[in-house]
C-alpha positions in Angstrom: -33.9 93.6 44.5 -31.1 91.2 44.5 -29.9 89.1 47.0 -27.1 86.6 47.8 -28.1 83.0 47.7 -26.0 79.5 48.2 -24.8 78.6 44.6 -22.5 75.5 45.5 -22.1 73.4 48.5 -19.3 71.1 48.8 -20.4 69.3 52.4 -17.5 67.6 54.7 -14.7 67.4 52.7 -11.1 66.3 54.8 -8.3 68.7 54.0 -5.2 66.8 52.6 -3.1 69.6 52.4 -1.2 72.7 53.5 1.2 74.8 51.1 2.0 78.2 53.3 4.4 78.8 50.5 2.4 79.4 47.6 0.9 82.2 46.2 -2.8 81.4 47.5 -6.0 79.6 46.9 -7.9 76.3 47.4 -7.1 73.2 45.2 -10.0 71.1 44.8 -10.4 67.6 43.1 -11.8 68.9 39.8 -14.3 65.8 39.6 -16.3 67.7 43.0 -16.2 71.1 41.3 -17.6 70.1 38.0 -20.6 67.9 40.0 -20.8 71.2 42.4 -20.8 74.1 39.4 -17.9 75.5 40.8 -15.1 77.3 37.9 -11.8 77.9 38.4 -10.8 81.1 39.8 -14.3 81.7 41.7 -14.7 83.3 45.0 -15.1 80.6 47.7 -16.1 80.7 51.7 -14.0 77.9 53.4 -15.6 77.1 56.8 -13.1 74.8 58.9 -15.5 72.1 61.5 -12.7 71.7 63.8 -11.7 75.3 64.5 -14.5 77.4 63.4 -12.2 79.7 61.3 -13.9 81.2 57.8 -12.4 82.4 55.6 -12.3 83.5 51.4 -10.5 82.3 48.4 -10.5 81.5 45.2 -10.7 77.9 43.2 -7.9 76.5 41.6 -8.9 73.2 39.9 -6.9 69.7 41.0 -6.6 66.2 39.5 -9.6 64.6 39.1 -10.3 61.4 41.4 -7.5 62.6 43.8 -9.6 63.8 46.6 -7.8 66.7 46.5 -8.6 69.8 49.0 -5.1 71.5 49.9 -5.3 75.2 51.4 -2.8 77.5 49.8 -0.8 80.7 51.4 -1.9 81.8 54.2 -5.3 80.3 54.5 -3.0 77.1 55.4 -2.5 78.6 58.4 -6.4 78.0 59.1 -6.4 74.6 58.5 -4.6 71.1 59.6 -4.5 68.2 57.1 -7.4 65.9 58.4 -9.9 68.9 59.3 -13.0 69.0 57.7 -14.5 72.1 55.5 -17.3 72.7 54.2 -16.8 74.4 50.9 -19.9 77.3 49.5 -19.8 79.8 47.1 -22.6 82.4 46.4 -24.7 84.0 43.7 -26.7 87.4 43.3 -29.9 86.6 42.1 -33.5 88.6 41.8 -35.5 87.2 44.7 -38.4 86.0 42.5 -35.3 83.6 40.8 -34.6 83.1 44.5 -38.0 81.0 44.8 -37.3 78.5 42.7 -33.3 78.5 42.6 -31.8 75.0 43.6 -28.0 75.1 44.7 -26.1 72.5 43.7 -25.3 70.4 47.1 -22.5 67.4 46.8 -21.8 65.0 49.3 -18.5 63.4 49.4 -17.5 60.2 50.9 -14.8 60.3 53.5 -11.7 59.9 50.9 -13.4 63.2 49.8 -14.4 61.4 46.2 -18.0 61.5 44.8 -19.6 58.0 45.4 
């Protein structure tokens, strides 16, 4: 059996943008997806502290040491700059890999850069 397990946790991040006119996505500081395993173009859950909205994207990599976390297309409309996210994508793995399967969890500071 397979079953869907945390992959990648970005924890508490501030959102520092909000593009409603682009084509959609989730920019992220690339230096918080490399230390989190996340890849460009992968699915992403978006979970917004302030508001309780979820929601699902894709990664689109940003400049690294920017602190970059902007909400494209319509998921802008879920956000405000200055909320906080927390940032997890997913894998399908065989429960017995499930046992011993550590996600990779990343704590950013509050200028959303890895300390």
């Amino acid at each position: 059996m397979l079953i869907h397990v945390v992959k990648s946790k970005i924890h508490r991040v501030k959102v520092t943008g909000a593009e409603l006119n682009y084509i959609g996505s989730i920019t992220i500081d690339e230096d918080l997806l490399d230390a989190a395993n996340i890849v460009e173009g992968e699915k992403i859950q978006v979970v917004n502290n302030n508001n309780g909205a979820r929601l699902e994207t894709y990664v689109i990599p940003g400049p690294r040491a920017s602190g970059e976390i902007t909400l494209n297309g319509a998921a802008a409309r879920k956000v405000a700059k200055g909320d906080i996210l927390i940032l997890i994508t997913y894998g399908i793995i065989s429960q017995e890999e499930a046992l011993t399967f550590k996600p990779s969890l990343v704590f950013p500071n509050e200028h959303n850069l890895l300390t």
